[in-house]
N, C-alpha and C positions, 0 to 999 in steps of 0.2 A: 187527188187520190194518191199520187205519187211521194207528194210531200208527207202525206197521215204517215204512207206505210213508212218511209224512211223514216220518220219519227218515232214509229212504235219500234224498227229495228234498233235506234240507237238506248232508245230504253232497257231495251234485254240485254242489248252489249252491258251498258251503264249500270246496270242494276247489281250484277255481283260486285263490282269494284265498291260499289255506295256501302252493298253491306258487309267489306271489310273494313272500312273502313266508320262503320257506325260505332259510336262511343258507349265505350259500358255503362250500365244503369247508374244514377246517382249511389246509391247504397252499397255499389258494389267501391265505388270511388270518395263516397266520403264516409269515414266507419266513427263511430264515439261507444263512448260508455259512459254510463251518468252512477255516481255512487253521492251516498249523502254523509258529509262531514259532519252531522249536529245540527249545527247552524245554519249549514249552506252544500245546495246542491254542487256538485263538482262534475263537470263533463271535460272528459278527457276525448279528445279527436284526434284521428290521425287519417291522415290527408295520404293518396296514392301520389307519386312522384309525379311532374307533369302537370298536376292540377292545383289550384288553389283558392281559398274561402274569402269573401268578401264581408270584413268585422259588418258595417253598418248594415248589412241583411240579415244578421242576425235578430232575433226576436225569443223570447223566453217566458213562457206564461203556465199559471198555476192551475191543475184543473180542480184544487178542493180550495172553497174558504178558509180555508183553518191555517190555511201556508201560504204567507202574504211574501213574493218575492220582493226584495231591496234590490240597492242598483247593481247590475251584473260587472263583475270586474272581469276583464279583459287582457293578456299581456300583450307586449308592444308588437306589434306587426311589421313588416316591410310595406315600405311606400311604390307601388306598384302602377305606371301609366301605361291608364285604360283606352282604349278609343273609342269606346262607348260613354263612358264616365268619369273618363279625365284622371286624374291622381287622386289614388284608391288604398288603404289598407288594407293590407290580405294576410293570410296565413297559411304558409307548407308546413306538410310535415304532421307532427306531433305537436299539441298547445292544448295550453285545460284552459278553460272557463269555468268561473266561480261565481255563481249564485247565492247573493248572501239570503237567508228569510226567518222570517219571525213567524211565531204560532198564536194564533188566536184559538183560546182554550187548550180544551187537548188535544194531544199530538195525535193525527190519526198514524195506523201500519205502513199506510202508502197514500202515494201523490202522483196522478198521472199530470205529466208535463207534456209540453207542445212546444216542439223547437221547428221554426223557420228558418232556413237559412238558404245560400244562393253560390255558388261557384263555376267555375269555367276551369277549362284546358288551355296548355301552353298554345296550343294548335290552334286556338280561337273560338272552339266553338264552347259555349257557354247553355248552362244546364237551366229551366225556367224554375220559376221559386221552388225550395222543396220543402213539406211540411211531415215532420218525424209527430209521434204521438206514442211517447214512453211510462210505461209506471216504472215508478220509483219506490223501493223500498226505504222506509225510513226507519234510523237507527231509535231506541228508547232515551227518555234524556237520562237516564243514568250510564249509560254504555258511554254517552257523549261528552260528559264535565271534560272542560278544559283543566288543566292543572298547573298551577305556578309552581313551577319547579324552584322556589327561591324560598318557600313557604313550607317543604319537606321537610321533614324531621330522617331520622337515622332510620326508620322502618316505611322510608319511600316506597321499595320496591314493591311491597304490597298493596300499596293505593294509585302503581299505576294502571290504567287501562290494558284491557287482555287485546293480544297480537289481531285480532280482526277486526278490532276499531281503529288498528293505525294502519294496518297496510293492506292495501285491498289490490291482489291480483285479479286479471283477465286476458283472455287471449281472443285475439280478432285474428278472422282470415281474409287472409291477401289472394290468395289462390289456390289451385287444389293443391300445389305443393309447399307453398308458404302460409306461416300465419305469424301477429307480430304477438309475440307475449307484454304486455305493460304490468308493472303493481305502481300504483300510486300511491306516495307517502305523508303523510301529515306532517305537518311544520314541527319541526324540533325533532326529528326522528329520521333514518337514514337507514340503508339498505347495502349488504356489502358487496360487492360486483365478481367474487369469486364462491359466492357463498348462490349464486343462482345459478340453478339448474331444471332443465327443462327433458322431462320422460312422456312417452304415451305409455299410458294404464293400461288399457285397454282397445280394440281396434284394428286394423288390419292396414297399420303404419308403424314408421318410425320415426322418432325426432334425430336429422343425423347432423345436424351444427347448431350452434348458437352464435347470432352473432349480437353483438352487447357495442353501445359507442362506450369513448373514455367516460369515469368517473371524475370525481376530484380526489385527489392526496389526503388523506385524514392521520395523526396521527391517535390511534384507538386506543383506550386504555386494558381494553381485551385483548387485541390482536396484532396491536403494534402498527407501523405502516400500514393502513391498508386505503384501497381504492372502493369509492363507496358513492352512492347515487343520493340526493338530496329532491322530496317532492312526486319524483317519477324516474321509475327506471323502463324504457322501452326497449324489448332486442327482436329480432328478426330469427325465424326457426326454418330451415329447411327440413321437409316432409318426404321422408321415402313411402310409396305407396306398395297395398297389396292386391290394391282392386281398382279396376278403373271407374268402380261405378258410386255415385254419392254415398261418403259412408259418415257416419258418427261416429270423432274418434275423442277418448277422454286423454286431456294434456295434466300430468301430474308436476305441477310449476315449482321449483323449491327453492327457499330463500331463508333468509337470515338476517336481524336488522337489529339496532340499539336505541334506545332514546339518546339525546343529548344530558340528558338529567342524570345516569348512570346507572341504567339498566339496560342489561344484553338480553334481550330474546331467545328462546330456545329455536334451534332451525325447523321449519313450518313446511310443511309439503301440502299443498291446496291442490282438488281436481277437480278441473273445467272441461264440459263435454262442448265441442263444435262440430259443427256440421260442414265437412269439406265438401264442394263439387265436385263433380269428375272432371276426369283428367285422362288421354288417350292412350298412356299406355302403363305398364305394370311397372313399377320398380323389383329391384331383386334386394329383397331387406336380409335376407344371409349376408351378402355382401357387407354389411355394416358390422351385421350382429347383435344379438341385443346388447352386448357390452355397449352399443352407441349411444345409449340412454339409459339415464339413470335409475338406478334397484328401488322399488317401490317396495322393498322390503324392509329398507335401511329407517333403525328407529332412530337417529340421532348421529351425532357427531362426536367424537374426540375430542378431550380434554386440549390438545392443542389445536383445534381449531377443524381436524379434516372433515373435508365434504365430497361429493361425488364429483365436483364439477373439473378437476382436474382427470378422472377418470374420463370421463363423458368427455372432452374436447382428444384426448388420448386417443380413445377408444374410434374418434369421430375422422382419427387422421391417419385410422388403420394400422397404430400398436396394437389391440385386441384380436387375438385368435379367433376362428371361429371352428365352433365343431365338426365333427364329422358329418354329423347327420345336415347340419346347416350347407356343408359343400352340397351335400346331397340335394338341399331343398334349392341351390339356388341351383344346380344341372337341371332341373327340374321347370325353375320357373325362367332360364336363362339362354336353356340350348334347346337344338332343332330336336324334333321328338324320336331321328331317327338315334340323336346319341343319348337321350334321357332312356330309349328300350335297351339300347346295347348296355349300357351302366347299370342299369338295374337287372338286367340278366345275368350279367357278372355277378353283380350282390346278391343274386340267388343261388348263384354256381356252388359261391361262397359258403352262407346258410344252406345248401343241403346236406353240407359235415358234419353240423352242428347238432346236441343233442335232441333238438327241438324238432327237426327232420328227418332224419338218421330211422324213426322207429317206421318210419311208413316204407322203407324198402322190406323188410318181413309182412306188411297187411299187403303189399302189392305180388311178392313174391308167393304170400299164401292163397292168393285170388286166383294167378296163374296156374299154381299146381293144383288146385279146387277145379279148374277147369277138364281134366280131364289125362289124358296115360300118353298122347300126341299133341304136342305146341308147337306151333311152327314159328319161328324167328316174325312174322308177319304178324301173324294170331299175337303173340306175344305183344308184340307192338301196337297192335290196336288195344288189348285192353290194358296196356298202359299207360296209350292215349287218354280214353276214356278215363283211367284214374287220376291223373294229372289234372285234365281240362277239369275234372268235377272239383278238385280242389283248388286250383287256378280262380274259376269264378266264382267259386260261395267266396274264397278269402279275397279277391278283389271287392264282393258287394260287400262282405260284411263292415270292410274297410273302408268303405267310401259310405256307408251308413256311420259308422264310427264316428270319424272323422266330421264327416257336414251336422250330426246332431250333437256331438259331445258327450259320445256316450263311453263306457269303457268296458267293451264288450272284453278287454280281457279278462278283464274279472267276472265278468257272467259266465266264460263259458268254461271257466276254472271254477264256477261255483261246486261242490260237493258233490248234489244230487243228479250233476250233469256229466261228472266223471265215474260214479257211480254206474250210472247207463250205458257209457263209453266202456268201461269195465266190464261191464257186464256182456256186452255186444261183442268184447274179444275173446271172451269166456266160452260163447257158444260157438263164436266161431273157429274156437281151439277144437273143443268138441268134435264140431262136424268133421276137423284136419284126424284128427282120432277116429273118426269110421264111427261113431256112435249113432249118427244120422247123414242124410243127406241134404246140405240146406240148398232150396233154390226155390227159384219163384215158382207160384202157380201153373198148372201146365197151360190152362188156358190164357194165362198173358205171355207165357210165353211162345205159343202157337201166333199169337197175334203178332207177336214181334219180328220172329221168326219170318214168315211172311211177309211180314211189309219192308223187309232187308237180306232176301236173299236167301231164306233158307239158314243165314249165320246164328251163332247163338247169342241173339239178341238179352238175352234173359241175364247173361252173366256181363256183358255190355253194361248193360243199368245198374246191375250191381258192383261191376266194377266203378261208375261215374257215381253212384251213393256214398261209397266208402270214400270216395278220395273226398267228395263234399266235406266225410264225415271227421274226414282225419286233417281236413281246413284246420280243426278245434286242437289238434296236436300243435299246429307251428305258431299259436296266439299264447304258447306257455313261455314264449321266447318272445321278449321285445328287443330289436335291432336299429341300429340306427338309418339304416334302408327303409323301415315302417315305418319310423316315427317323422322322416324325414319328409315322404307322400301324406300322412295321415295330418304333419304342419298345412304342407303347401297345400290342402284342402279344406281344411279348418279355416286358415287365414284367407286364402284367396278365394276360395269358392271353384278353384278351378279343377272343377270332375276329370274333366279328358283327359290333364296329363298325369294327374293324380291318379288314378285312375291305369294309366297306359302302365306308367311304372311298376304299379302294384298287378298288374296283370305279369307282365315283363318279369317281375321279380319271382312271382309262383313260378312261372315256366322254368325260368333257371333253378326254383328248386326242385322243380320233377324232372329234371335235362335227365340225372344221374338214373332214374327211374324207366325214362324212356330208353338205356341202354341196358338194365334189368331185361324188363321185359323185348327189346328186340333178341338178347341173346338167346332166351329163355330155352329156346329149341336146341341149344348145342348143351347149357348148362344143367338143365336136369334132365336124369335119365326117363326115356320113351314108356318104359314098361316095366313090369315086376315086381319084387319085392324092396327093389331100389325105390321103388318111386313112392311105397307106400312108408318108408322108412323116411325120407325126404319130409314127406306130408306129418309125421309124428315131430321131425324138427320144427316144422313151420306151429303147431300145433302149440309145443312148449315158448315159443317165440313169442307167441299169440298172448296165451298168459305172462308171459314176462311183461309183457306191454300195458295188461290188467292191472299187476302188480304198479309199474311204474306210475301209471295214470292215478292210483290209491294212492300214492307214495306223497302227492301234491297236499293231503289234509291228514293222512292216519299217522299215529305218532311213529317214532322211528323202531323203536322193539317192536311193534306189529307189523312195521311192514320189513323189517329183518328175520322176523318169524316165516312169515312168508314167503321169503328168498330162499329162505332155509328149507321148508316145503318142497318149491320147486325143483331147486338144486339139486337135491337127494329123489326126486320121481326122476330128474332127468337120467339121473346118476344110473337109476334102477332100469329107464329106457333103453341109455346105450347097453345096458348088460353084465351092469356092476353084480349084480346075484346071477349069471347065468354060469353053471358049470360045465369048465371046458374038458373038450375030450381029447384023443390023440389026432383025430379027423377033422378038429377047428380049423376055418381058415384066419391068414393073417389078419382080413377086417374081424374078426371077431374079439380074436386076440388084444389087436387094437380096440374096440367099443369096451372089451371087459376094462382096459387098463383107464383107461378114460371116467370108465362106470362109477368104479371103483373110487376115484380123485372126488368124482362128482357128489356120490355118497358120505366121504369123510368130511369134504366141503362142506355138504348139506348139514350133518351134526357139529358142526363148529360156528357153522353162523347159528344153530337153533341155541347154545350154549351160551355165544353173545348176547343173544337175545334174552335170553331168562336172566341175562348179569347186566342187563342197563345198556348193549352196544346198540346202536344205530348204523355205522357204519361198514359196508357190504364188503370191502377192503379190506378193513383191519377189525374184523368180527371180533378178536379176544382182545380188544384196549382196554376194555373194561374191566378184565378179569384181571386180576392180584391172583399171580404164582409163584412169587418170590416170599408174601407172608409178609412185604411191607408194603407201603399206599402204592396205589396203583398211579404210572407216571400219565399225569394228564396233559392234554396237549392245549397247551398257551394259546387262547381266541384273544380278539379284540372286544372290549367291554364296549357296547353300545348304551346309549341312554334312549329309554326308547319317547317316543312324541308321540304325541295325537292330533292334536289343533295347529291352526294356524298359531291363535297367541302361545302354544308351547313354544311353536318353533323362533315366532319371535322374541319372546323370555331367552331362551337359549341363547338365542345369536347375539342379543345384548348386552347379558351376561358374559358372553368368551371376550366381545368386544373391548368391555372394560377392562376385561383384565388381559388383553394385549394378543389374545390366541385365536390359532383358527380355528375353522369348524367344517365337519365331513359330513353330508346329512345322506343318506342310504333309502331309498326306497325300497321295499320289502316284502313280500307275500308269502306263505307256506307252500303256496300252489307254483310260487314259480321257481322255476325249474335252474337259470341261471344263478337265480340269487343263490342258490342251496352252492353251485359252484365257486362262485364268489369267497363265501362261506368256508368251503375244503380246501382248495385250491390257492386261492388267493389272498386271504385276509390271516392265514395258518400262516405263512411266509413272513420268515425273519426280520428281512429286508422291509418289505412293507409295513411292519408293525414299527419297526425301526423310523422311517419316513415320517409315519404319525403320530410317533410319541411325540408330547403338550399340545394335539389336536383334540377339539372336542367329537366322539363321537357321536353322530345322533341318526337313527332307523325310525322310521315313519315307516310303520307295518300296515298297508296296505291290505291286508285279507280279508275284511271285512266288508270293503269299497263303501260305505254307509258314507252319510252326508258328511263328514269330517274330512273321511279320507279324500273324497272324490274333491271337499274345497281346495285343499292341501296339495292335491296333484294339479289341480287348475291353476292354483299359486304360479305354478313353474311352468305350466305349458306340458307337462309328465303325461305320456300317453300308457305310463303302466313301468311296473317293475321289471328288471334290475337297472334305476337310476340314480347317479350318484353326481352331488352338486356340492359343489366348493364354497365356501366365505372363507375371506383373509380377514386379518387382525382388525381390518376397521368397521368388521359387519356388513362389508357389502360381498353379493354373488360376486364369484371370479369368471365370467360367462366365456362363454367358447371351451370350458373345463370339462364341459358335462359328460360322465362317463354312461351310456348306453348299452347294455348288453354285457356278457362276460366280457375282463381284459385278464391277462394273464398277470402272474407277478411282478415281472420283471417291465412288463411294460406299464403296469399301473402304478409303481415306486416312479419311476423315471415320470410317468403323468403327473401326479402328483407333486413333485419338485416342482416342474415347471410352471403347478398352480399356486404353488405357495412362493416362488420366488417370484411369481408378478406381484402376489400378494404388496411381499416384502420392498420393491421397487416403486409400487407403488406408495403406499406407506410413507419411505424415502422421501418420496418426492412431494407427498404432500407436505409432511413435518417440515424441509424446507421450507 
């Protein structure tokens, strides 16, 4: 009995070690690919380090009559002593086997084959027979004529074979963060070793090296010196990951290859989907960039030769920039959550300057003086709590719904009919600040409320957390690279919480300035009187300003200059521009007339714009000619506008050949910074200066219809104002991408910096 139990004790010791020690499945240790040359099956294997294949176990059989295999050629092996089996041929590594076969009748589509074969570990232990069972797709016998290249005439090029009959790429994975890319080459044809480059399309990785053995020396009559691969090129890819959990990632393989016979290949981009395992923990793919992998954009190469793959090894050893939003995405997937909330609280501090934020300190300030003739610095602050937390959490959900389905609610909630509503909701509520009514909720929900908190006025509580919900839809007119940075790291990783924390994080910091509104609230507006209903007429005209602005995103610019025009002059007439004064005026009145008065001559100068073509609020008479010669207009940048993806790729291929870059602009009437961009920015001497012999190109996003939304998916664009770089050889300049308003001074100076990697690049490839 003694002996049992200490026997069953050493088993439970012995059992974890046995299964660290257990060897991986055969499949995961012996990997091939069977492609068909014509004539003859080709299985290309490659063998995990440590292990290796035993030739004479192998076995090779047909599963259709119609494909009668001949004898299978083998290359040479090392002579290996077995202590099983004595001196053995084996094979490491990478080695093809050729199956040669003849066709009785016709050629069927496919051929399932049944491969045996038999291998062991350096370690000893030895795997039992294993039996694979593949179909095989078979090429048609015309794709497959061989061709004597001795028997060409002067219009060869045309009768050679098109590029996927000679070179057939694949990628096998090694593990969840390797996989080996091979193309196998047909006899007489060759492959050039800087001309291969390895991107993921699509997926939640990246490809961040390649690594390639030596080539042979060839002297090329294309490219001169060059190093080239004969039969089979295999390299080795490390994989940054975004997820730890098994994903499907598509590898975009690119290559470039020539016959012996004298014809050069145009360069091939082929995409292979595989399936990686998991792996225990996240990579931070910012860190790389996607500069680390090659532009799945790029239609072609340069007359002298350039390809991405000098970029891609660049890019792979940490010359490439990464953007702003990217620092962002990797604080995010990188650091402890308590510096991911501090960081992104700042970038809300930040964005509640901006004009995308800015209008909700007037809905917040006009709730508090709706409340009533006494706000207490407390009161205050609770319901600016409640306006905050309402818009905090619709704009976190809305964004982590965004984000995880791929949706682009910034264009939904910019649609028209949705600002219209929005418009209209500030219209009444101008109104009500005007005394024309009193809006508030029922009295019986708010008895209910009431009571189940205190006797507080619960009723303006919920109407304060509605509006800030509501005015969520105000800060989605601005994209930032703080949103776009969480709204990645959740697209790609899946990972809600911190996604999630940030975008929560980030609201708050933009109601920080809000919660300091309303705690003051009780010292800054007056308690009582005729002060406070004067206050409430400010907040009123504020309220329609905000109407106005919200229209301003679709209605053309004369109407909505007409309507500035409007407002201006009632305001004008508000403070007391027609009140006539007496001897018994006091100083504020004095002051309201003088102000009135500005406000009213304002209000007929922008209506004057408006009937003469102006749009802008600023400079109302640019349009008007009072001189009796042309009116001086003010120098924009000529955009070409796109629709499609193959617009954008025509264009980029086009600047490419003829040697220029290209500025591509994302663009909406509804949003709000692009229109900045626009005055601001793109008006500037300096910056027009930068990009003259740049192509420009605006992809106007207003619509979001299936073109646009492909177009924004292209690039990873979670909404406008984005703006993305190509250098002279038609590839993205990545880590460029501009986000949100930049000023002028600083987007000239960007912009250098993107066109002199351009040019650096470039440089170095021409070398």
């Amino acid at each position: 009995m003694i002996l049992k139990r200490l026997s069953w004790l050493l088993l439970l010791v012995a059992a974890p070690l046995l299964a660290q020690d257990r060897p991986s499945p055969p499949d995961e240790v012996f990997k091939y690919a069977v492609f068909d040359a014509g004539d003859a099956l080709e299985v290309d294997w490659f063998v995990d380090d440590g292990a290796y294949m035993y030739r004479k176990a192998f076995d090779f059989k047909s599963g259709d009559p119609a494909i009668v295999f001949g004898d299978v050629e083998y290359p040479d092996g090392e002579i290996h002593s077995d202590e099983f089996l004595g001196e053995q041929e084996i094979y490491r590594g990478s080695f093809l086997v050729r199956i040669p076969y003849t066709v009785n009748g016709s050629k069927p589509a496919k051929v399932p084959l049944t491969i045996d074969s038999r291998g062991c570990l350096d370690s000893g232990f030895c795997y039992a027979p294993t039996t694979w069972i593949e179909t095989v797709s078979l090429k048609s016998a015309v794709a497959t004529q061989k061709l004597d290249f001795n028997s060409l005439g002067s219009n060869a090029q045309s009768d050679f074979p098109p590029p996927e009959a000679v070179f057939f790429p694949d990628v096998f994975v090694v593990d969840g963060n390797t996989v080996e890319v091979g193309i196998r080459i047909e006899p007489d044809y060759y492959v050039y070793r800087d001309k291969i480059s390895v991107a993921v399309k699509s997926g939640a990785a990246r490809a961040t090296s390649l690594e390639l053995p030596d080539g042979k020396m060839k002297n090329d009559q294309f490219f001169g010196e060059q190093e080239v691969y004969y039969l089979e090129a295999v390299g080795r890819v490390a994989v940054a990951r975004g997820t730890t959990e098994p994903t499907t990632v598509e590898f975009e393989v690119g290559y470039q290859g020539c016959a012996e016979g004298g014809l050069c290949y145009l360069p091939i981009k082929d995409v292979i989907a595989v399936e990686l395992p998991a792996v225990d923990k996240v990579d931070d793919l910012s860190a790389f960039g996607v500069a680390a992998v090659s532009d799945p954009t790029a239609g072609g190469s340069t007359s002298s030769g350039a390809t991405t793959a000098g970029v891609t090894q660049a890019a792979a050893a940490g010359a490439a920039p990464v953007s702003e939003q990217g620092r962002l995405a990797s604080i995010i997937t990188g650091s402890s959550l308590w510096i991911v909330i501090a960081t992104f609280f700042g970038a809300g501090l930040l964005l509640a300057f901006t004009p995308c934020v800015l209008p909700m300190i007037p809905i917040l300030s006009g709730i508090i003086a709706g409340d009533g003739d006494n706000v207490s610095p407390i009161r205050g602050f609770t319901l600016s709590l409640s306006y905050v937390m309402g818009m905090a959490l619709v704009y976190t959900a809305a964004g982590i719904v965004a984000a995880a389905a791929g949706l682009q609610l910034q264009a939904a909630f910019n649609a028209p009919w949705v600002l219209i509503v929005f418009a209209g909701l500030f219209v009444v509520l101008a109104m009500s600040m005007f005394g024309m009514f009193e809006l508030q909720m029922p009295s019986s929900i708010q008895s209910r409320l009431a009571a189940a908190s205190g006797n507080q006025k619960s009723g303006t509580m919920v109407g304060a957390f509605v509006m800030g919900a509501l005015s969520s839809l105000i800060v989605t007119a601005c994209v930032a690279p703080p949103l776009v940075a969480t709204l990645t790291v959740i697209g790609q990783t899946g990972d809600m919480l911190r996604g999630g924390l940030a975008l929560f994080a980030m609201s708050l910091g933009m109601g920080a300035p809000l919660l300091l509104v309303g705690a003051s609230a009780g010292q800054l507006l007056p308690k009582a009187g005729a002060w406070m209903e004067a206050v409430k007429g400010a907040f009123g005209f504020m309220m329609l300003a905000l109407a106005i602005w919200m229209l301003s995103r679709f209605l053309p610019g004369e109407i909505t200059l007409a309507l500035w025009a409007v407002l201006v002059f009632m305001a004008g007439v508000f403070l007391g521009g027609l009140t006539s004064l007496g001897a018994d005026s006091t100083a504020a009145q004095k002051l309201g007339k003088g102000f009135g008065t500005l406000g009213m001559i304002y209000g007929v100068l922008l209506l004057l714009g408006s009937l003469t073509g102006g749009t802008n609020p600023l400079q109302p008479l640019a349009s008007v000619n009072l001189g009796g010669g042309e009116a001086v207009k003010e120098e924009k940048l000529q955009f070409q506008i796109i629709k499609t993806v193959d617009d954008l790729d025509h264009e980029v291929a086009l600047a490419a050949s003829q040697g220029k870059t290209v500025m591509l602009d994302f663009w909406a009437e509804w949003c709000v910074s692009c229109k900045e961009m626009e005055a601001f920015t793109f008006t500037d001497e300096e910056v027009q200066a930068t990009l003259a012999g740049t192509v420009l190109l605006k992809a106007d996003v207003t619509a979001n219809d299936e073109a646009d939304q492909a177009l924004l998916a292209r690039f990873g664009v979670f909404g406008p104002p984005t703006i993305i770089f190509f250098g002279p050889d038609g590839q993205q300049r990545h880590g460029y991408e501009v986000v949100g308003y930049m000023k002028a001074a600083s987007f000239s100076e960007h912009v250098r910096q993107a066109f002199s990697q351009s040019a650096a690049i470039t440089a170095q490839i021409t070398e």
